[in-house]
MIPAFI-799099 format. One record per residue (C-alpha): x, y, z; residue number from 0; residue in three letters; chain. Coordinates in nm, 2 decimals. Example, Ala and Ser with C-alpha at 12.3 -4.5 7.8 and 13.67 -1.06 7.14 Angstrom:
# residues 2
<c1:1.23 | c2:-0.45 | c3:0.78 | num:0 | residu:ala | chaine:A> $
<c1:1.37 | c2:-0.11 | c3:0.71 | num:1 | residu:ser | chaine:A> $
# end
This chain:
# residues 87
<c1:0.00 | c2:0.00 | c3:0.00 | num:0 | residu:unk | chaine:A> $
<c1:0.14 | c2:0.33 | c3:-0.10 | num:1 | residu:unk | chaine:A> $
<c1:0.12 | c2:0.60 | c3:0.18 | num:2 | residu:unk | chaine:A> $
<c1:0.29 | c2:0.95 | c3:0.23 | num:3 | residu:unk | chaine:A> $
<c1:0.43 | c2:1.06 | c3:0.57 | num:4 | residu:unk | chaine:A> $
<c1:0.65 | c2:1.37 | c3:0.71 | num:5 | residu:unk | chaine:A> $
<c1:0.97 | c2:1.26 | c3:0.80 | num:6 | residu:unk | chaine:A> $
<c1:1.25 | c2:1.47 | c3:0.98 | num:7 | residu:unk | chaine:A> $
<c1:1.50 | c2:1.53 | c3:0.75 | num:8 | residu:unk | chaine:A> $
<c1:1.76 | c2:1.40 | c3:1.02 | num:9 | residu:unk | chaine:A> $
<c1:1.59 | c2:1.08 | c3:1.11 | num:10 | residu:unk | chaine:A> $
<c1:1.56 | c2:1.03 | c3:0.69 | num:11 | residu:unk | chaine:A> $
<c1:1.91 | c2:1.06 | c3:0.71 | num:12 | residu:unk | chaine:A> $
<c1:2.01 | c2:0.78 | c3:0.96 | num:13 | residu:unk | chaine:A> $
<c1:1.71 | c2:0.60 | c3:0.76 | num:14 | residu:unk | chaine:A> $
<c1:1.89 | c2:0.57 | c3:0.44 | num:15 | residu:unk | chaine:A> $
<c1:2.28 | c2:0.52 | c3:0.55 | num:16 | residu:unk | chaine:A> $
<c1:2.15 | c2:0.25 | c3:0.79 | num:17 | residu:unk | chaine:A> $
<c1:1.96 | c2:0.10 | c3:0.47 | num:18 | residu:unk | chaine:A> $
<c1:2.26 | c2:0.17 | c3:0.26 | num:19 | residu:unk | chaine:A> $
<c1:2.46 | c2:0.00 | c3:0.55 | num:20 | residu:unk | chaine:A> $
<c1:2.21 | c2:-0.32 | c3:0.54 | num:21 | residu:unk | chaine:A> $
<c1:2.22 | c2:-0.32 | c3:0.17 | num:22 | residu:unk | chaine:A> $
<c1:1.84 | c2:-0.29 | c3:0.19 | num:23 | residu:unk | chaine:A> $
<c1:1.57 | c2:-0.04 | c3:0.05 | num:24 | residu:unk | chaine:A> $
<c1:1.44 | c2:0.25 | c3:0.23 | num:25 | residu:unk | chaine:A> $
<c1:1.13 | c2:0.07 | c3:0.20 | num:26 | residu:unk | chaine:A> $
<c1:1.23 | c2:-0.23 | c3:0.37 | num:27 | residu:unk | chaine:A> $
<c1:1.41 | c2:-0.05 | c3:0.60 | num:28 | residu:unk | chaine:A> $
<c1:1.12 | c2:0.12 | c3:0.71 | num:29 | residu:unk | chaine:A> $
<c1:0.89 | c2:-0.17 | c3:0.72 | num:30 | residu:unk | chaine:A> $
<c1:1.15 | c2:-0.33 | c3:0.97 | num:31 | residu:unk | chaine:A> $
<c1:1.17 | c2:-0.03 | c3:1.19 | num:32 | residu:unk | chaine:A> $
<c1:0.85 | c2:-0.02 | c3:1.27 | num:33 | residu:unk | chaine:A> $
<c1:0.74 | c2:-0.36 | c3:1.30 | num:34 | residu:unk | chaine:A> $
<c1:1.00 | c2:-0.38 | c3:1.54 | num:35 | residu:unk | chaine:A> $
<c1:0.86 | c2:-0.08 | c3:1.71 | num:36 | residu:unk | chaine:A> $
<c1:0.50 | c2:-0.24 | c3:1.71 | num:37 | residu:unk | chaine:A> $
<c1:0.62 | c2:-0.53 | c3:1.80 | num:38 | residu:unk | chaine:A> $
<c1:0.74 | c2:-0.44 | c3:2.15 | num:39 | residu:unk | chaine:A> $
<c1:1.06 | c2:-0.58 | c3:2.15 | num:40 | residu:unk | chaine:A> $
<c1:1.41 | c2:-0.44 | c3:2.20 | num:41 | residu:unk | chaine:A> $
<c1:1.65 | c2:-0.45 | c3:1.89 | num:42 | residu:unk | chaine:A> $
<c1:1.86 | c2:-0.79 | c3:1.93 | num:43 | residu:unk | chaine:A> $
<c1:2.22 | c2:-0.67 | c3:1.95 | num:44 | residu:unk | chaine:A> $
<c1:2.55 | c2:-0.86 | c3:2.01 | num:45 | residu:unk | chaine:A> $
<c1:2.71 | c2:-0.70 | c3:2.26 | num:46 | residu:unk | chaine:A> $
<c1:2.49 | c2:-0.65 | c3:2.65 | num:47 | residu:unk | chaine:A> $
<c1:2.49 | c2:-0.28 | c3:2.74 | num:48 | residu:unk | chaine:A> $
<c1:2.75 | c2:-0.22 | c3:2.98 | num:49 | residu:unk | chaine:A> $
<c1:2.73 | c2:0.16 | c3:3.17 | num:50 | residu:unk | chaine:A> $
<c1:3.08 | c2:0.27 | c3:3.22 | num:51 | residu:unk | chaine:A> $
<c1:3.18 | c2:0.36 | c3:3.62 | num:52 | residu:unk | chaine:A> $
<c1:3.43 | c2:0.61 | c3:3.73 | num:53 | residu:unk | chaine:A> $
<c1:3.61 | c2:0.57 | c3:4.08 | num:54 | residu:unk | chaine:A> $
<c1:3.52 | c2:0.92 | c3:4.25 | num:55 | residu:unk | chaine:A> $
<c1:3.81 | c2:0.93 | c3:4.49 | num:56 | residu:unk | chaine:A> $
<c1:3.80 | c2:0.88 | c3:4.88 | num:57 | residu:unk | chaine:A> $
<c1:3.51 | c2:0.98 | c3:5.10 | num:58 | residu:unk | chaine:A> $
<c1:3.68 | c2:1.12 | c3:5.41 | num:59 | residu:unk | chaine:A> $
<c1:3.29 | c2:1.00 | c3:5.60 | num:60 | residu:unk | chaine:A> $
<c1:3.45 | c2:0.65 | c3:5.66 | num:61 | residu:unk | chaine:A> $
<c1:3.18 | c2:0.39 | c3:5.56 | num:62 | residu:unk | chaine:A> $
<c1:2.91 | c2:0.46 | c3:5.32 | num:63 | residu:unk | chaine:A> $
<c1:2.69 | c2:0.24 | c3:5.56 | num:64 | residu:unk | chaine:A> $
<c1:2.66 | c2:0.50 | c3:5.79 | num:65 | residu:unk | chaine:A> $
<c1:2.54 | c2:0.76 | c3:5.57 | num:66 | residu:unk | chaine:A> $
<c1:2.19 | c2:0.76 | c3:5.69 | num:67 | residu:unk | chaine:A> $
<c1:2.34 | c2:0.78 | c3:6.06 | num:68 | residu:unk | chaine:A> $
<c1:2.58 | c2:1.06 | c3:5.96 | num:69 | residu:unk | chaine:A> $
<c1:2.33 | c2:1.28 | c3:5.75 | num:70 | residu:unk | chaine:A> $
<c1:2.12 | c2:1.25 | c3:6.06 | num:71 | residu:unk | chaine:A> $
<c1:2.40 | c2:1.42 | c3:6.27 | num:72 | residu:unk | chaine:A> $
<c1:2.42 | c2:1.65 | c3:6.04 | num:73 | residu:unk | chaine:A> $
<c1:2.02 | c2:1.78 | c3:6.02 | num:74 | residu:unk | chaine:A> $
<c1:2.07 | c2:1.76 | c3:6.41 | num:75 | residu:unk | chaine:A> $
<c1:2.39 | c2:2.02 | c3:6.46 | num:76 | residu:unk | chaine:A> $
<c1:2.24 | c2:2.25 | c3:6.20 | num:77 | residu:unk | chaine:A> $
<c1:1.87 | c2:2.20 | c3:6.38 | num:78 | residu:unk | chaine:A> $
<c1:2.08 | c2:2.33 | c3:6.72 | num:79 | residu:unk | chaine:A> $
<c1:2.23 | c2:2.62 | c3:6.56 | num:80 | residu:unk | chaine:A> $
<c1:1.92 | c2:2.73 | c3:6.39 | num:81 | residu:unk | chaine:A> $
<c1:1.77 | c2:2.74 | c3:6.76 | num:82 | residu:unk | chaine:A> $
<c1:2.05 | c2:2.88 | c3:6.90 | num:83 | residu:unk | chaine:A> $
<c1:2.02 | c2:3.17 | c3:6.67 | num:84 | residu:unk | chaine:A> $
<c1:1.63 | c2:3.27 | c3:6.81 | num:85 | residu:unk | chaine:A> $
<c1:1.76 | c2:3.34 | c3:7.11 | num:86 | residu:unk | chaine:A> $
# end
């Protein structure tokens, strides 16, 4: 069935290299993209997505399982000063 739509000219863009890339028509390209996108399912890749970490240095706190304990230390010494200020 023939059909015309608006595309952004960027997303057109990635559209054909990717097809280009494929060695597939626009056409197909496009029926593939969105029967994937109907079809509810993430694109099958090769490679798991892995989210890079950083080390952020030292905490001078100690342990991080005390954070809760330490925080509430903190709201506490800054609760006194406030008070001691309406004096």
């Amino acid at each position: 069935m023939r059909t015309t739509i608006d595309i952004d000219p960027h997303l057109l863009k990635k559209l054909r290299a990717e097809a280009h890339r494929q060695g597939i028509s626009l056409k197909n390209m496009l029926d593939k993209v969105i029967h994937r996108g109907l079809s509810g399912r993430a694109p099958a890749k090769g490679t798991p997505y892995r989210c890079p970490s950083f080390a952020m240095g030292a905490t001078n706190a100690g342990s991080l399982d005390r954070a809760l304990a330490i925080a509430s230390g903190l709201e506490d010494d800054e609760t006194a000063r406030e008070l001691s200020l309406r004096k």
